[in-house]
C-alpha positions as CSV (number, residue, x, y, z in Angstrom):
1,X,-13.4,3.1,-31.7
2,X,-11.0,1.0,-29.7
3,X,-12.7,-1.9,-27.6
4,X,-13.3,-2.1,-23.5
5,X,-11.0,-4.4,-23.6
6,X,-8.0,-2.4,-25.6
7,X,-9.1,0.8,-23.4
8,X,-8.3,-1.6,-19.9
9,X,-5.6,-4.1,-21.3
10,X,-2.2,-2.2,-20.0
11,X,-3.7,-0.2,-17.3
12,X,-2.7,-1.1,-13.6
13,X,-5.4,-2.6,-11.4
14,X,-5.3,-0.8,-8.8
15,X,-7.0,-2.1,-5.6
16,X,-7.7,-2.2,-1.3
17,X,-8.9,-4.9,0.7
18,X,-11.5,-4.1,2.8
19,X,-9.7,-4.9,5.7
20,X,-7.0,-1.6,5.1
21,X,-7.6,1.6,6.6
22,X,-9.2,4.4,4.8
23,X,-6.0,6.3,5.2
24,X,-4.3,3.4,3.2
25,X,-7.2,3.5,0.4
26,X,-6.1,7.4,-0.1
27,X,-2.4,7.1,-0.5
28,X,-2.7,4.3,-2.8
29,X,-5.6,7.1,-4.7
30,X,-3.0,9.6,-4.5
31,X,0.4,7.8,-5.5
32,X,-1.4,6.5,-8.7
33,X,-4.1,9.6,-9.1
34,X,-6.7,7.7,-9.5
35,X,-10.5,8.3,-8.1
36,X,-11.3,5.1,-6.8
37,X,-10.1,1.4,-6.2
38,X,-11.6,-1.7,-6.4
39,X,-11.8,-3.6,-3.3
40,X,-11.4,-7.6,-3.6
41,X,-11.6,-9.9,-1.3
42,X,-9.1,-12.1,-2.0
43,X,-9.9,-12.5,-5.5
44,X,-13.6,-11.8,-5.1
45,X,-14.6,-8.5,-5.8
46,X,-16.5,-7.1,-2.6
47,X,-17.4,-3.3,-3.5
48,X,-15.6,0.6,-4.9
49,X,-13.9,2.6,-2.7
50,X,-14.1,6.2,-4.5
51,X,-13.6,9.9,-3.8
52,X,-17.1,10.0,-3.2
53,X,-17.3,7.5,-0.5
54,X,-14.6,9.3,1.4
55,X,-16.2,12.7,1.5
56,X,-19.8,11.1,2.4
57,X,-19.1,8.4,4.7
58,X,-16.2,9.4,6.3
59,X,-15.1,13.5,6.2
60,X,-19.5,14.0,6.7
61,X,-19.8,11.8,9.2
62,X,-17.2,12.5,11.5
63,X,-15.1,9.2,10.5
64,X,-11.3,9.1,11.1
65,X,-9.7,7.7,8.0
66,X,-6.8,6.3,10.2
67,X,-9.2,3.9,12.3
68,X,-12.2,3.4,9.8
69,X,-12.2,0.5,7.3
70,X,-12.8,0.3,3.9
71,X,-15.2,-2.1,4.5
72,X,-17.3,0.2,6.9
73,X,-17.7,2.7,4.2
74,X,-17.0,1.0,0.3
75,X,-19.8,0.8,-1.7
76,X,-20.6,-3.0,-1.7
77,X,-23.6,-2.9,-4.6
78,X,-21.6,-3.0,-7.0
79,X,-22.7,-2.5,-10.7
80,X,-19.8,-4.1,-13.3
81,X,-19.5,-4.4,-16.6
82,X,-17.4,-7.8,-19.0
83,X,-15.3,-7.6,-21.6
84,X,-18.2,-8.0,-23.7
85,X,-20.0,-4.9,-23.1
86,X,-19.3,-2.2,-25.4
87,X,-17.9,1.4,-24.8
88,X,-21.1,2.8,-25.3
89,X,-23.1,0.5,-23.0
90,X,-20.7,1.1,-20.1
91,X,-21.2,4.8,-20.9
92,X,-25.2,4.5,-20.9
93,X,-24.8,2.7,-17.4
94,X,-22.3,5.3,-15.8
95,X,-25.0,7.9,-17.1
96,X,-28.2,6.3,-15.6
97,X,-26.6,5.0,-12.6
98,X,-24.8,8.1,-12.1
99,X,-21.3,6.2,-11.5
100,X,-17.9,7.6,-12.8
101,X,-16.2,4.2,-12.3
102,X,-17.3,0.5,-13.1
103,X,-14.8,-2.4,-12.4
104,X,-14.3,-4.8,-15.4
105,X,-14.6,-8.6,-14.8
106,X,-13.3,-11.4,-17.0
107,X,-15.6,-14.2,-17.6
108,X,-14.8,-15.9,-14.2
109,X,-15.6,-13.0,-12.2
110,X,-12.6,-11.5,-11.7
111,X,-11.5,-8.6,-11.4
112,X,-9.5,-7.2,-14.5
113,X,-9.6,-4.0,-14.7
114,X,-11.4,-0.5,-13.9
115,X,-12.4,2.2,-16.9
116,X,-13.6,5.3,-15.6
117,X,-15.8,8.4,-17.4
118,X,-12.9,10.0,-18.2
119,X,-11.6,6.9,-20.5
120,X,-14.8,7.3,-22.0
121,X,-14.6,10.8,-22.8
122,X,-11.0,10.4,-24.0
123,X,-11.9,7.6,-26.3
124,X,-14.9,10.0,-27.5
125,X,-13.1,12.9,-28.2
126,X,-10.1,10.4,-29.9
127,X,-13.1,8.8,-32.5
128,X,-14.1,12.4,-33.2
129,X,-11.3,13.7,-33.7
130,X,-10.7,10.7,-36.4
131,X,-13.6,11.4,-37.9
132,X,-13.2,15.0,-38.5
133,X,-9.9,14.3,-40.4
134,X,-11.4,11.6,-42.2
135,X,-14.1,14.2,-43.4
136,X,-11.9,16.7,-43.8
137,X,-9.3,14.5,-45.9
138,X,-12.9,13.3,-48.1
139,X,-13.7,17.2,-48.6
140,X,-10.4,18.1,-49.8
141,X,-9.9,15.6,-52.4
């Protein structure tokens, strides 16, 4: 099973500042099809902008994307995982904390990357797959 760190190395970061318009947050979403961004700071990581945040805080309450800022609306709690933290532990904490994205930090806190449940599941269904021809190789010889 490849490592957080091979499943993030290669993949574009991509992010918002707080500061941008919602509006902003979903064409960057959209040009790189991606469910959520990681907002920094600067450098500092300061919350998730996702799908989810859009349709709760902003389409349920009335919002206009145009005028409202990430910041008003971006999840700011942010749970995040290290390079150290194993493909299965981000999984367990996606699963209890009911999250489908966690930001990866390097060991000065930066942000480095993003892997979402689908990388997981990919990666999964990839080791399985292995497995199964690995069997199935074993069986016929």
């Amino acid at each position: 099973m490849k490592t957080l760190k091979q499943l993030v190395e290669g993949k574009e970061l991509n992010t918002v500042s707080p500061k941008h318009s919602v509006l902003h947050a979903l064409k960057i979403m959209a040009e790189y099809d991606v469910g959520a961004l990681v907002v920094l700071d600067g450098q500092r990581l300061a919350g998730m902008f996702s799908e989810r945040d859009y349709a709760r805080k902003v389409i349920l309450q009335g919002k206009v994307s145009v005028y409202t800022k990430v910041s008003e609306v971006m999840t700011d709690k942010v749970v995040s995982v290290t390079m150290d933290h194993t493909i299965d532990q981000c999984m367990a904490i996606m699963s209890e904390k009911n999250f489908r994205h966690l930001p990866v930090l390097d060991e000065k806190g930066l942000a480095v990357g993003i892997i979402s449940i689908r990388d997981i599941l990919n990666e999964m269904v990839a080791q399985q797959k292995f497995i199964i021809g690995q069997l199935e190789n074993y069986i016929a010889s």
